[in-house]
N, C-alpha and C positions, 0 to 999 in steps of 0.2 A: 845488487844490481849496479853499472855500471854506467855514470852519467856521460854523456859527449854534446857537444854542439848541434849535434844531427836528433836526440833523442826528441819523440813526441811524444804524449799523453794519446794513451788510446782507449775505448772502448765500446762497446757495442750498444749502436740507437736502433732500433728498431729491425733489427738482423743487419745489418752494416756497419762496420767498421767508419770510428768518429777518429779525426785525429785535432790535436792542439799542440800548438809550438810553444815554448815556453822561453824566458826574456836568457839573456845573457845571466850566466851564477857565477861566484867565483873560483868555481868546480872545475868553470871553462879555460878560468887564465891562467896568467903566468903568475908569480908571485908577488909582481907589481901591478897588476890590475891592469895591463895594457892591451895584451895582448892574449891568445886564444894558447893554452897551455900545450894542446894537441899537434898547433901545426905552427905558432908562433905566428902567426896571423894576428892584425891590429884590430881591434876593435872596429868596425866598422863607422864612420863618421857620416851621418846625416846632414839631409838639406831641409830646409823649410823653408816657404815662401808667404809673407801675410800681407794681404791687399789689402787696402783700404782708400774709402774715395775723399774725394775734394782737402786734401792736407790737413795741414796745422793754421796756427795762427803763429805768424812770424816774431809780434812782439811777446807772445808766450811759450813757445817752444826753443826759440834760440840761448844757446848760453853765450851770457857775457866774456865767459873765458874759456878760451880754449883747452886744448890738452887733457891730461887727469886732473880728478879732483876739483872738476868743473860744478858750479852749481845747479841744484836741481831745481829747472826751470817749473811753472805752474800745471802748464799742459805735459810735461815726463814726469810730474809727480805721481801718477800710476805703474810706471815702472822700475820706481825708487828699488824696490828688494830685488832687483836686476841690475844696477847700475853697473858694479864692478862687470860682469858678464855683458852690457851692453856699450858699442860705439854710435855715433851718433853723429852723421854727418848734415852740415848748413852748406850754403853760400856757392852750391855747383850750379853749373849750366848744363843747359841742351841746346848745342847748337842745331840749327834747322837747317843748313845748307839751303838748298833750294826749294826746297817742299815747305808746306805751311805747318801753321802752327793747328792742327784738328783739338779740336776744341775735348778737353775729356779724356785724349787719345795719344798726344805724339807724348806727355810726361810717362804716360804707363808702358810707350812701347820702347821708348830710349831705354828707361830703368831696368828694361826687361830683358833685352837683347844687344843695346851701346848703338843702336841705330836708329837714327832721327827716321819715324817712317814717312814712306812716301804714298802710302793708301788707307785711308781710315778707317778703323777697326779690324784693319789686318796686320801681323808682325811681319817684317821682312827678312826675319831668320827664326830661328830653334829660338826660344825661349831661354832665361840662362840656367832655370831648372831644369830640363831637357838636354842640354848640353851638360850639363852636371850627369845627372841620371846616366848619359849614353856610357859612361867614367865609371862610375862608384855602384853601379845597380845589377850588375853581375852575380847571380845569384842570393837574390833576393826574389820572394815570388813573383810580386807587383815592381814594372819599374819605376814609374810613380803611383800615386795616387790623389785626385783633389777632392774639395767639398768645397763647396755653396752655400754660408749658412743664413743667407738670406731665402735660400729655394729657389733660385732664379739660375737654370741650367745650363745661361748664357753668361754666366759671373763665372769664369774661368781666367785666367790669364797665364795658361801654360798650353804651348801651343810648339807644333812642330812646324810652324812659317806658313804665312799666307791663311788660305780660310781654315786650316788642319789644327783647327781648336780641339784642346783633349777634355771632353768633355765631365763636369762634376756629379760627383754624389750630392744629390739637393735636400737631403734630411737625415738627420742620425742613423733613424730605421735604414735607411737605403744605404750609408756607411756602414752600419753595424752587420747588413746583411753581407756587403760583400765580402767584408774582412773573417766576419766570423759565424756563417748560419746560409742554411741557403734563403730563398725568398719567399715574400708576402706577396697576399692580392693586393692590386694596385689601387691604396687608398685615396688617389684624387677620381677615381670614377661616381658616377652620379649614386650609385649604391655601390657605397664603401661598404665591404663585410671583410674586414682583415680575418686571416686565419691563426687565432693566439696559441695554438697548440706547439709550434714552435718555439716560445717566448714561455711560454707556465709549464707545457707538460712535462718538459724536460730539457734542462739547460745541458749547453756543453760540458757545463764542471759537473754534473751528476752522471753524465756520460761516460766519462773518463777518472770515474773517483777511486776507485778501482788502484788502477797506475797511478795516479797523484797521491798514493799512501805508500806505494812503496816507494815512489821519489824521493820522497821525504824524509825516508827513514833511511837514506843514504845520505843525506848534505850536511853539511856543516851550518852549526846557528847560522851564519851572517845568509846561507843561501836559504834557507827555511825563511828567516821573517821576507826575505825577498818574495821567496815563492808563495810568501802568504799576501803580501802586499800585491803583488802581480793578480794573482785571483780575487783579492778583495776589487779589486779595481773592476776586473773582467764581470764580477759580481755585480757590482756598483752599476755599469753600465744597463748590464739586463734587467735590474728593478725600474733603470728608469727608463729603459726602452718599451716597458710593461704600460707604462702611459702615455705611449707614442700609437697603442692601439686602438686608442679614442680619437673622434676626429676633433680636433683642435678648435674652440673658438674663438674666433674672432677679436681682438680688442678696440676695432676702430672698422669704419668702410677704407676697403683696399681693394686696388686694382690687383687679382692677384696674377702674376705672370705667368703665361703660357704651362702649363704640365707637361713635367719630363716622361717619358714613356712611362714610367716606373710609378714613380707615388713623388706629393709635394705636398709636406705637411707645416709650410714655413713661412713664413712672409717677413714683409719690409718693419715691421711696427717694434721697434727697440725691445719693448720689456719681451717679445719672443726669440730677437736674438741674442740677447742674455742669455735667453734660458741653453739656446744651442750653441749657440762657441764653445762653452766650457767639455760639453760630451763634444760634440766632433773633435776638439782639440785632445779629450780624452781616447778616442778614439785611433787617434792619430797616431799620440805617442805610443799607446799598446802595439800597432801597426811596426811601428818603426823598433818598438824596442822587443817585438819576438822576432824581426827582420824580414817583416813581409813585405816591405816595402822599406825604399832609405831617402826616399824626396816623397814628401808629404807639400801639398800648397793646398791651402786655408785664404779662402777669399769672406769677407763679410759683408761687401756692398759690389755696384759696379761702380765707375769712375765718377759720373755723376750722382751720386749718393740718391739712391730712394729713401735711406732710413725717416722713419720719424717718430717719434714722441706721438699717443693719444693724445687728442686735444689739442697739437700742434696744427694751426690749420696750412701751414705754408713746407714742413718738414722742413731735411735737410739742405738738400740741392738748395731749391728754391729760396730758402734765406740766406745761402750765399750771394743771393742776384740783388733779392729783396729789401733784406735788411738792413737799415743806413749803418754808417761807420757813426758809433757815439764819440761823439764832438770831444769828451770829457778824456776818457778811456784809450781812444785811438782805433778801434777793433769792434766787431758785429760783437756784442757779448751772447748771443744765441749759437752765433754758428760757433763762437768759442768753446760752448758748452758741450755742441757736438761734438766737436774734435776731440777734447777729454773722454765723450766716451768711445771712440776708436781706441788711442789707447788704454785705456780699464779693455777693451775687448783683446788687445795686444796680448796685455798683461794674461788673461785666462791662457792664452796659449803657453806663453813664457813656464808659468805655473803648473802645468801638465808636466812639459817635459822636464822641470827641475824638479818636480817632486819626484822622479823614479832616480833610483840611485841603479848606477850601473860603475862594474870596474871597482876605479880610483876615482869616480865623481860622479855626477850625473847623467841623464840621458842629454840635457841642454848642454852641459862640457862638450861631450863626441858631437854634437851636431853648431850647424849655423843653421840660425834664421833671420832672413833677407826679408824688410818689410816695407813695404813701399806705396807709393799715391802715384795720384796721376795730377795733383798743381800743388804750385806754394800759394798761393792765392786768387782761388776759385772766383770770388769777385767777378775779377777779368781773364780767368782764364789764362793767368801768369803760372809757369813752370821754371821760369828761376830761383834759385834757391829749393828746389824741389825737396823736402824732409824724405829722406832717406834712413833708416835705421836698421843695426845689426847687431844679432845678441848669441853669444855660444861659444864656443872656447877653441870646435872643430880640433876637438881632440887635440890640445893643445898647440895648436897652429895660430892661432888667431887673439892676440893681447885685446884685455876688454878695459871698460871705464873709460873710454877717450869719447870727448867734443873735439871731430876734425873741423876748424872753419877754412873752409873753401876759400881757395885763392879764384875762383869764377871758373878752375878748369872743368871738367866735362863732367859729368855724371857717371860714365861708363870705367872713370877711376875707383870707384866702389865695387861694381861688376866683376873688375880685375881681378881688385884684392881679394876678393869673396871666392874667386875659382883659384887664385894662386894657394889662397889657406886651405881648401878647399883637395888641395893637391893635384890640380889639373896642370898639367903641364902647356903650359900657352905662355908666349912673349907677347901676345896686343890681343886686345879683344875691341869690337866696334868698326865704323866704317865711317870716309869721309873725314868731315871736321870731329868727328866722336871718337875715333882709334886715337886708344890710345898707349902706350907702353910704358906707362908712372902708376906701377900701383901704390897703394899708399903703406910704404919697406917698415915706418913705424909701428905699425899693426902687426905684423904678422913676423913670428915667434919663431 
């Protein structure tokens, strides 16, 4: 049997015909891993975008030296086994022209689209993954896709301009359904009864087991432990989806936020979104690396951060405002602590997509990911210096391991680089005091 880029796994669930896409093998490419063997076509290069609210801590996140081989500051010490593969940019601005500074709002919508906005909680263009997507997403099934892993359906920050927010997947179940299964009954109703016959009676990979033995017995070693890693994976997911069919308790009182049509099995209280970044992120990458999708955006808070720690009576946000600056130290050492774990939450994504080997490298090689805030110090609602970070190789386009420190120009010099690596063809991106035409030429390969 004869493998191509087009082939699925097929077999028969309940008299209908199941289909399964299966990741990139080296069946497909050329003898260098780059490119697709059939039509000489590249590897397709993904986008990723990862939100996260109220920043860093400036005296612990910045490095003291610029360039390569910069050190690794307290708060990037979670994404040390990323370094080389991560840039890391200080020291930009956001000019406001003539609109204010919206509290929460103008850091995530500059970073987002190069444009200081002028109505709060609305972007005033495409978003710069959507303008990515409209490029790279051609035949891919999904042009993007988001998630929500706090469960809050209004934590998106991929929008097609003005109120045309594209709305997220708010729990794994509800990711997992769309990508790979059709749907559950909607477990935020007052009599939750999920139907598990979808999830125990019979998985996709029993479906299709049939064709995934004669697959197999056509590939070569390196594409077999692939295709066993790829199913381990797809595996991995439905055991743990299998306990997504209890309703989740509680670890603390929470306000929980409004219910997406669908189901909301998720909330604000840290040790529950631990548990979910790592699967939506899993998620993600399976999505991106059978090509169902090539822009994936992973939000984990909104701008003013709900998160909180049990026992925390004040959480996130709120000890931004709250919390005195220790006289000794220089810095809140609580909201410090938070900030750390935004990035440990980074890192789970980071980890997803490097752990799938694709090609000549990784799945985090072919793609970037774009991760961004909305202040440099929430405090007062400063967005100078705004922490900006990007990690991935964009299919060799894009040189990693660099601390850029800002010379104070705009923030939307990141944006640039990120769509010039990116291979979008554009000379300025932004508007106003924000456009700008300096990508940053050291970066990008």
């Amino acid at each position: 049997m004869k493998l191509d880029r087009r082939f699925l796994l097929r077999g028969m669930f309940h008299g209908s015909a199941a289909a399964m896409m299966v990741p990139f093998l080296d069946c497909f490419l050329d003898s260098k891993g780059k490119a697709l063997a059939a039509t000489g076509q590249k590897v397709p290069t993904r986008f990723n975008t990862f939100f996260f609210g109220c920043g860093l801590t400036k005296q612990l996140w910045v490095p003291k030296t610029a360039g390569q081989n910069y050190e690794t500051t307290a708060q990037l010490k979670p994404l040390e086994a990323y370094k080389n593969k991560l840039n890391v940019f200080s020291g930009l601005r956001i000019p406001f022209d003539d609109n204010p500074n919206y509290q929460h709002w103008s850091g995530v919508a500059a970073a987002a689209t190069g444009i200081s906005p002028t109505k709060n909680g609305q972007f005033d263009s495409k978003t710069i993954d959507q303008q990515i997507a409209d490029v790279i997403s051609r035949g891919a099934r999904y042009k993007s896709v988001a998630a929500a892993a706090s469960g809050n359906p209004k934590e998106s920050y991929s929008s097609l301009g003005g109120l045309n927010t594209l709305p997220p997947e708010t729990t794994p179940l509800a990711l997992y359904t769309r990508l790979f299964g059709p749907g559950f009954q909607d477990p935020s109703s007052g009599n939750w009864k999920p139907d598990p016959a979808i999830m125990v009676q019979q998985s996709v990979l029993s479906v299709v087991a049939d064709d995934r033995k004669r697959a197999m017995m056509n590939l070569g070693a390196s594409d077999k432990a692939r295709m066993d890693q790829y199913f381990t994976s797809v595996r991995e997911v439905e055991l743990q989806m299998a306990t997504q069919l209890q309703r989740p308790e509680l670890t603390a009182k929470v306000a929980i936020p409004p219910a997406p049509t669908d189901d909301m099995l998720v909330n604000n209280a840290l040790p529950n979104i631990r548990k979910v970044v790592p699967l939506m992120s899993k998620l993600g990458a399976i999505a991106l690396a059978t090509d169902q999708t090539r822009v994936f955006n992973l939000s984990v808070s909104e701008p003013a951060s709900q998160i909180f720690i049990p026992g925390d009576s004040l959480g996130y946000h709120q000890s931004t405002h709250e919390e005195p600056i220790d006289p000794v130290l220089g810095y809140q050492p609580r909201v410090a602590q938070y900030n750390v774990h935004s990035m440990e939450l980074f890192a789970m994504l980071l980890g997803e997509l490097d752990g799938i080997q694709e090609g000549d490298g990784t799945l985090l090689d072919h793609s970037l990911v774009y991760a961004f805030t909305d202040q440099s110090f929430a405090k007062i609602h400063a967005v100078d210096g705004l922490p900006i970070l990007v990690a991935g190789g964009a299919s060799g386009r894009m040189k990693g391991g660099f601390h850029v420190a800002g010379d104070n120009s705009t923030v939307s010099r990141v944006g640039l680089t990120v769509q010039k690596a990116m291979g979008i063809s554009i000379d300025s991106w932004g508007i106003n005091s924000m456009e700008t035409k300096s990508p940053f030429t050291e970066l990008l390969a």
